[in-house]
N, CA, C and O of each residue as an XYZ file, in Angstrom:
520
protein
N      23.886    -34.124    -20.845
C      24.306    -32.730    -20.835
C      24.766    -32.352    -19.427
O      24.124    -32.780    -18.468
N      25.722    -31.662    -19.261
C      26.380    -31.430    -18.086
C      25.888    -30.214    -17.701
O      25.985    -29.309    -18.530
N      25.439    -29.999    -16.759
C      25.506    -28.386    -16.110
C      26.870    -27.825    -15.202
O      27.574    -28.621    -14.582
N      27.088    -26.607    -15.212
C      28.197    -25.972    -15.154
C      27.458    -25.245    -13.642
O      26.277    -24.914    -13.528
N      28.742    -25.106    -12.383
C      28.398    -24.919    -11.708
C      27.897    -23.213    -11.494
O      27.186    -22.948    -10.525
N      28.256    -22.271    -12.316
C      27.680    -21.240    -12.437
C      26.433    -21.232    -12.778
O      25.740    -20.334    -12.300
N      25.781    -22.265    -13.729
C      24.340    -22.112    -14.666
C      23.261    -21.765    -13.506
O      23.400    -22.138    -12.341
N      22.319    -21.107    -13.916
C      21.161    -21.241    -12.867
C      20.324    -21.953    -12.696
O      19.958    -22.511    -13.731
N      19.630    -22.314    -11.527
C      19.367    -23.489    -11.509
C      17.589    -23.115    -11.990
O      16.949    -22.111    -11.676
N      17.083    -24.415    -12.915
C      16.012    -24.036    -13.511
C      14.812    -24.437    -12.882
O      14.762    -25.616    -12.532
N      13.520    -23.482    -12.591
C      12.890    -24.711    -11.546
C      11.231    -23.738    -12.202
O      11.223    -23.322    -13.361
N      10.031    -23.526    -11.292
C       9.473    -23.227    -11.601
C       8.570    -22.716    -10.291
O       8.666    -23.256     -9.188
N       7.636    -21.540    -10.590
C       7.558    -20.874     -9.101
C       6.276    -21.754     -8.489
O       5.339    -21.117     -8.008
N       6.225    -23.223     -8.503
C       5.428    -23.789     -8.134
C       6.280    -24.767     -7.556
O       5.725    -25.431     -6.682
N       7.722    -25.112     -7.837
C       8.366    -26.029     -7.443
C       8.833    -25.287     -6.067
O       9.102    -26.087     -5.171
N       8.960    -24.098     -5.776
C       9.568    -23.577     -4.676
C       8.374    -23.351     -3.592
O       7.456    -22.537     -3.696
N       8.674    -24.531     -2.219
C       8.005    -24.339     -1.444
C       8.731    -23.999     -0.190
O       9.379    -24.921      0.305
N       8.746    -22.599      0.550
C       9.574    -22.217      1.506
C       8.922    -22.986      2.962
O       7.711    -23.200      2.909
N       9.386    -23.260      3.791
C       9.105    -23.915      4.919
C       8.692    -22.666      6.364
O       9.115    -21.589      6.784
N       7.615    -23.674      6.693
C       7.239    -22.418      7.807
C       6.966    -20.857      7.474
O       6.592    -20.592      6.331
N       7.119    -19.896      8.333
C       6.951    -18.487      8.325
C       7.975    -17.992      7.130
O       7.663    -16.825      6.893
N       8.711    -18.261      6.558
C      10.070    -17.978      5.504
C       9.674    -16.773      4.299
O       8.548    -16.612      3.827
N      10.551    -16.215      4.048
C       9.866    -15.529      2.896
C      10.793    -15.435      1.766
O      11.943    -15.054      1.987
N      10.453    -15.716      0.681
C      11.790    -15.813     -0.334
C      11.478    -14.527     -1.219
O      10.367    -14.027     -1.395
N      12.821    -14.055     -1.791
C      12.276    -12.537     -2.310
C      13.186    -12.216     -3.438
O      14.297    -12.718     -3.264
N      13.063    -11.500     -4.603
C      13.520    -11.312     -5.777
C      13.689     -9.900     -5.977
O      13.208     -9.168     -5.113
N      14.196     -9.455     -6.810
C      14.383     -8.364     -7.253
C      15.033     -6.677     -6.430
O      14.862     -5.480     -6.656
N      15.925     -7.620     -5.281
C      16.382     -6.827     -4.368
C      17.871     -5.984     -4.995
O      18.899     -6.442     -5.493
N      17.465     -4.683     -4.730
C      18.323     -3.556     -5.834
C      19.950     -3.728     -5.078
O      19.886     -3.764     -3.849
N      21.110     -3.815     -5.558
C      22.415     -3.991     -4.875
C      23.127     -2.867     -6.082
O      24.343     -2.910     -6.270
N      22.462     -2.121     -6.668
C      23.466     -1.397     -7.350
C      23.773      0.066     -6.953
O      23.108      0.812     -6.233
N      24.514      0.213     -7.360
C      25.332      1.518     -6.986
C      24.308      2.941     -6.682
O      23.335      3.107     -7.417
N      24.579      3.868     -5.638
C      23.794      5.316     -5.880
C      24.457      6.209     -6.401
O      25.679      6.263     -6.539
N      23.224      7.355     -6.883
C      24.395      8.557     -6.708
C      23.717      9.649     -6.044
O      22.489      9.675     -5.963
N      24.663     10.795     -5.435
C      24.002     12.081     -4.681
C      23.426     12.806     -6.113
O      23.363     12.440     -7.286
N      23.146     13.701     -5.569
C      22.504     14.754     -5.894
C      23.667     15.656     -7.049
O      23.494     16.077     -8.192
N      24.643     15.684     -6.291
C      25.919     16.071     -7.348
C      26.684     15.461     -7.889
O      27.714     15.933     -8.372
N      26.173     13.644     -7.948
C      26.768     12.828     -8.793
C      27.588     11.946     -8.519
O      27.927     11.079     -9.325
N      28.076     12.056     -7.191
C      29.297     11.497     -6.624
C      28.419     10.178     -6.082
O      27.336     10.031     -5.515
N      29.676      9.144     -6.657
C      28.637      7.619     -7.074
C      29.318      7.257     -5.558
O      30.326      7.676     -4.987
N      28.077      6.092     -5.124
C      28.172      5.774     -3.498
C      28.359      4.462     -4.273
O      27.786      4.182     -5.325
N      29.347      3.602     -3.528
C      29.345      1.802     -4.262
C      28.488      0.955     -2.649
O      28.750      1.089     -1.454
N      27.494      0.160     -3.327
C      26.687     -0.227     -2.753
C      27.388     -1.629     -1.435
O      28.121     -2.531     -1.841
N      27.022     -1.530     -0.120
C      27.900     -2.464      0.509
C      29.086     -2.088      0.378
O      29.678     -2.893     -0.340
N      29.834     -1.139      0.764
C      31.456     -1.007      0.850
C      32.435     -1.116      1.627
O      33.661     -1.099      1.521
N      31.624     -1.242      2.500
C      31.658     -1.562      4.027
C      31.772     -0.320      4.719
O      31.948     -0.249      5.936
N      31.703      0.371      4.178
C      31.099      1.733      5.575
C      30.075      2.065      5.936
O      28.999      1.509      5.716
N      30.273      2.984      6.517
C      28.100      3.322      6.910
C      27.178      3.998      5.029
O      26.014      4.262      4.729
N      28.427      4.013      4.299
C      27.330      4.635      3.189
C      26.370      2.902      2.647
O      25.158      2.749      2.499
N      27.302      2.044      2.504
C      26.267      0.914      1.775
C      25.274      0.064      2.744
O      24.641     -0.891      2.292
N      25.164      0.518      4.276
C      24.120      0.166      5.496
C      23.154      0.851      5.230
O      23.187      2.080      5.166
N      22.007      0.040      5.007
C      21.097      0.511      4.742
C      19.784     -0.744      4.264
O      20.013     -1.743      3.582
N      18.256     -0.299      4.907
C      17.265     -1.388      4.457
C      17.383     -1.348      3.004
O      17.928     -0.450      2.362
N      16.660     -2.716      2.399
C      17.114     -2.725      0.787
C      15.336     -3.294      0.866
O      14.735     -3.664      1.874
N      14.810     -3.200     -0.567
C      13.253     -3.404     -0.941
C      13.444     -4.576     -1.778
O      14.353     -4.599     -2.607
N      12.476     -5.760     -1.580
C      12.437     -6.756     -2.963
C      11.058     -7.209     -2.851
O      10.353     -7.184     -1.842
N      10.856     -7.495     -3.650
C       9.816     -8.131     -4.261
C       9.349    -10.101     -3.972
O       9.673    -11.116     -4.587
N       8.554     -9.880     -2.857
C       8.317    -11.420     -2.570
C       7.821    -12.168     -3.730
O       6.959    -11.738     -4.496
N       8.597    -13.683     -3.856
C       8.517    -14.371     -4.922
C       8.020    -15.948     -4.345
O       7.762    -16.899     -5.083
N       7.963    -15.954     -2.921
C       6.680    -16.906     -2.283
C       6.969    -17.178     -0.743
O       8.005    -16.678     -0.304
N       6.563    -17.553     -0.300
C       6.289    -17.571      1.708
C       5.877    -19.277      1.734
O       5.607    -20.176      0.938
N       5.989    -19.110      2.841
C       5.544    -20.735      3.533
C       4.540    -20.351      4.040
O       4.179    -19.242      4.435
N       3.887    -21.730      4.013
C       2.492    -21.858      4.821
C       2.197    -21.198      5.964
O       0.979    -21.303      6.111
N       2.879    -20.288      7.258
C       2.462    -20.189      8.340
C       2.766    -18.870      8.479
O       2.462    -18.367      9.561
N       3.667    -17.679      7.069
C       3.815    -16.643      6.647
C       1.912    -15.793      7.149
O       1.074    -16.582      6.710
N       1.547    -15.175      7.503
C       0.721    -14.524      7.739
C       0.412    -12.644      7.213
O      -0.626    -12.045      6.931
N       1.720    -12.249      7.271
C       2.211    -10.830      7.035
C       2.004    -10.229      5.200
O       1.284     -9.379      4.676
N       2.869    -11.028      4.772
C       3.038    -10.860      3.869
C       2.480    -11.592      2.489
O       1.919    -12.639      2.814
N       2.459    -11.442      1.461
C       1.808    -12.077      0.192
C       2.839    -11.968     -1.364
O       3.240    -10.871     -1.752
N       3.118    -13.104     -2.025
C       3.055    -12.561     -2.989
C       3.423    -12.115     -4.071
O       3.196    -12.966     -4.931
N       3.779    -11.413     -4.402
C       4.002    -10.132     -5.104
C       4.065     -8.866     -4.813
O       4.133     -7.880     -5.547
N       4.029     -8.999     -3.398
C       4.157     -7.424     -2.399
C       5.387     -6.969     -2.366
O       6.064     -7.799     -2.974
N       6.253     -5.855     -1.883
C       7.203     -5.844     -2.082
C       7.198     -4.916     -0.341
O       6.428     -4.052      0.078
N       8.738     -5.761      0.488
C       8.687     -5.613      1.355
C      10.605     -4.944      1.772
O      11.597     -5.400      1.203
N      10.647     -3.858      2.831
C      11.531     -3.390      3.099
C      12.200     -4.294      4.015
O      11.573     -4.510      5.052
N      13.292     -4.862      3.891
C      14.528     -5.374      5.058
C      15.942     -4.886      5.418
O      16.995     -4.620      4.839
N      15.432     -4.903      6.683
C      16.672     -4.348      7.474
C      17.607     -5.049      7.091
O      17.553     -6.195      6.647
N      18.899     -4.089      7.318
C      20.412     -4.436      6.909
C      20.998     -5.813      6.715
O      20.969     -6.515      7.725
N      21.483     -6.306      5.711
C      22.131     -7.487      6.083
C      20.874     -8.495      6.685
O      21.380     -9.584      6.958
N      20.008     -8.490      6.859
C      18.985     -9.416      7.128
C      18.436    -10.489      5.711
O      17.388    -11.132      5.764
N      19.359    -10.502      4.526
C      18.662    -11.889      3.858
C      20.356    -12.710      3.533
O      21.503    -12.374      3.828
N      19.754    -13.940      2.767
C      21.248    -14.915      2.279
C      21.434    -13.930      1.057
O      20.665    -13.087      0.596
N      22.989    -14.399      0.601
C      23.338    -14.530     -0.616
C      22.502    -15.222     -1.648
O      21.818    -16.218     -1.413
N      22.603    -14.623     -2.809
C      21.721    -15.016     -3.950
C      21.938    -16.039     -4.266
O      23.111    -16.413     -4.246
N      20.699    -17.099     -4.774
C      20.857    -17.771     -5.582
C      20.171    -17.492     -6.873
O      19.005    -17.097     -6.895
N      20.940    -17.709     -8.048
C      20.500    -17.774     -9.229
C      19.235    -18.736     -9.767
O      19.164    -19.906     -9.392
N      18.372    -18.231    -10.555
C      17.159    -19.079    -11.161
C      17.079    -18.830    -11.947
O      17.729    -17.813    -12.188
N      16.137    -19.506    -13.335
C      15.686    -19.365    -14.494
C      14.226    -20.379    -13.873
O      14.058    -21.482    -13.352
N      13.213    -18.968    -14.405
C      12.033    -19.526    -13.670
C      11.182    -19.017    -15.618
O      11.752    -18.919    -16.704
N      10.066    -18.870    -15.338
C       8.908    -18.702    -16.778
C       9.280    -17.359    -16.783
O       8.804    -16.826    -17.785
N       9.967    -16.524    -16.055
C       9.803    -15.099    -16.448
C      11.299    -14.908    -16.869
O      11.559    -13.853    -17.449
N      12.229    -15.724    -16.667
C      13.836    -15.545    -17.182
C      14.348    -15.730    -15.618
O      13.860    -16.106    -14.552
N      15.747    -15.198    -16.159
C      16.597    -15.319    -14.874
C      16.628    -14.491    -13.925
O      16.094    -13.456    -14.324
N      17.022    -14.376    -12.712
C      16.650    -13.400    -11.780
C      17.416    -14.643    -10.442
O      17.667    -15.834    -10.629
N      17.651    -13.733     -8.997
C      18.003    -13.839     -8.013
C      17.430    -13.922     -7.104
O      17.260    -12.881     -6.470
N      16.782    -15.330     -6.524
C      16.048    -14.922     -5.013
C      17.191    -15.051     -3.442
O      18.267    -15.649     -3.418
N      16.643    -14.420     -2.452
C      17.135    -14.290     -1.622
C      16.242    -15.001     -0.428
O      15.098    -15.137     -0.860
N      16.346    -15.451      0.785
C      15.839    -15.899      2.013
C      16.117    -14.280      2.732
O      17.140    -13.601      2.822
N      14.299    -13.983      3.299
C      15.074    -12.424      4.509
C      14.484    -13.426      5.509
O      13.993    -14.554      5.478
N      14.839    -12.239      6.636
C      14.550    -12.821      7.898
C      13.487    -12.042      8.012
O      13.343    -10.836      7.810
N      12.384    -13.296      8.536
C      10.512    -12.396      8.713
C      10.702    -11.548      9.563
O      10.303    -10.439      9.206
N      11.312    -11.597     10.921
C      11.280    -10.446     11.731
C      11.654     -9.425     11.580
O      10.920     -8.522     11.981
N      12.710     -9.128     11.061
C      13.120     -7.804     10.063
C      12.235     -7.462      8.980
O      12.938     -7.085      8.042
N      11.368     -7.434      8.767
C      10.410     -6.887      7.557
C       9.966     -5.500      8.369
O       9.485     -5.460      9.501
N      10.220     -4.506      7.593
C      10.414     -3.156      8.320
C       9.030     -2.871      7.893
O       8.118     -2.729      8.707
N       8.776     -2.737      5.826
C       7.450     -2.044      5.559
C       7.208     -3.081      4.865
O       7.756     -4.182      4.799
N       6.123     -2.513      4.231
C       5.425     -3.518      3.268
C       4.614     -2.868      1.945
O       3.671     -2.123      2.209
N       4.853     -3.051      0.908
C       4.112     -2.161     -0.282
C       3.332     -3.117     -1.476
O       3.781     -4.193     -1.872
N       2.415     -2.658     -1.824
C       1.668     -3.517     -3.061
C       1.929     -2.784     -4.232
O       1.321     -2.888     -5.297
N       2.717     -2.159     -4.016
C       3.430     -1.424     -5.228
C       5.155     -1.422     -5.300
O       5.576     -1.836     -4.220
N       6.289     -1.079     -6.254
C       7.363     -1.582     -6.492
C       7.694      0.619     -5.552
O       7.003      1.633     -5.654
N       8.777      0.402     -4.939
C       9.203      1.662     -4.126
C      10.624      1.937     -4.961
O      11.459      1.069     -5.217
N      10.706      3.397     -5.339
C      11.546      3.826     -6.061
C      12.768      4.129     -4.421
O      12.487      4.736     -3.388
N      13.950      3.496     -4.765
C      14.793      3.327     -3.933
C      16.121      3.507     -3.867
O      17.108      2.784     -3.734
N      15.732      5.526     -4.088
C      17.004      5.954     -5.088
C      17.748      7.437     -3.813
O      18.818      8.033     -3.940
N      16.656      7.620     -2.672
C      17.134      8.715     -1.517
C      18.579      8.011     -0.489
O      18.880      6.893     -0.070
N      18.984      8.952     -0.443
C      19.973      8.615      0.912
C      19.791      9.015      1.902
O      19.389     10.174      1.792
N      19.868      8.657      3.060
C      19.292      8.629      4.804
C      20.635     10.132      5.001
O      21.847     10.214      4.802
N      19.493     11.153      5.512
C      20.510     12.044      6.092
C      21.054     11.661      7.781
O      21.869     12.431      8.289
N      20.697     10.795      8.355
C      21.186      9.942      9.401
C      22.478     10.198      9.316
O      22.929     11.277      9.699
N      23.153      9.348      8.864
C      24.497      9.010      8.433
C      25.516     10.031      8.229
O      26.601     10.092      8.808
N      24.886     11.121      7.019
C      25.621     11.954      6.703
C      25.676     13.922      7.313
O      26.318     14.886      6.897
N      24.727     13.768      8.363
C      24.367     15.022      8.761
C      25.698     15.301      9.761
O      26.184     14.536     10.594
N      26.003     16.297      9.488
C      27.121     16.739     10.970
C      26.198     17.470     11.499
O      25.149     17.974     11.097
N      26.934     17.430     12.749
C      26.381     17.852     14.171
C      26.440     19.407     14.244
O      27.404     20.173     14.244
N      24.941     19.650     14.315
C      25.101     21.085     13.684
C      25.105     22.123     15.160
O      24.696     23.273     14.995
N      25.579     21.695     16.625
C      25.663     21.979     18.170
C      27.081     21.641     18.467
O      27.574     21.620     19.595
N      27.837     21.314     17.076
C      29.583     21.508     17.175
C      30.465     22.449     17.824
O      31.316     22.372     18.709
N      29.970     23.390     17.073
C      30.844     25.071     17.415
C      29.977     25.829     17.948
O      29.924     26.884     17.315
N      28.996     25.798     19.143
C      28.729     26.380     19.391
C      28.827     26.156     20.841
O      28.431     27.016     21.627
């Protein structure tokens, strides 16, 4: 049987052993927002609206990982993990990612609803006209 280079690759969360401090992570949200009045933000667009930390769900660490555990679910700064790779693990298919440990901003033992937008970005300077 041939596998197709799209298929995901099938393994099992005992076969994945990350090396060193590493943290591999799943369930990191890339979809679209919307404001408050609806007007849809497209996620990564390359302006300052799709910059921004993203939350996933650790799916295992290497041996020398200390921080983190798990099944915790941890905040990373911008652009701080790889491109996805595809899996089919015992729970179905899904996407893990490599972040970078030093960028781990927070850390939660619970899943963080990750639906606000940073008034950072979008506040004007309210010492303009005056």
């Amino acid at each position: 049987m041939t596998k197709l280079a799209f298929e995901p690759h099938r393994i099992t969360q005992q076969q994945l052993h990350p090396v060193k401090d590493n943290i591999i992570v799943s369930e990191m949200n890339f979809k679209e927002r919307f404001t408050q009045s609806g007007i849809i933000l497209h996620s990564d667009d390359g302006t300052a609206l799709g910059i921004r930390p993203r939350w996933g769900q650790v799916y295992a660490v290497g041996p020398d990982q200390q921080d983190v555990a798990v099944g915790q679910w941890v905040c990373v700064a911008h652009g701080r993990w790889t491109r996805g790779v595809e899996i089919e693990d015992e729970a179905g298919r899904r996407t893990i990612r490599k972040i970078d440990p030093k960028d781990v901003l927070l850390i939660s033992d619970e899943p963080v609803q990750d639906d606000t937008m940073s008034t950072a970005v979008h506040e004007p300077d309210k010492n303009r006209w005056r």
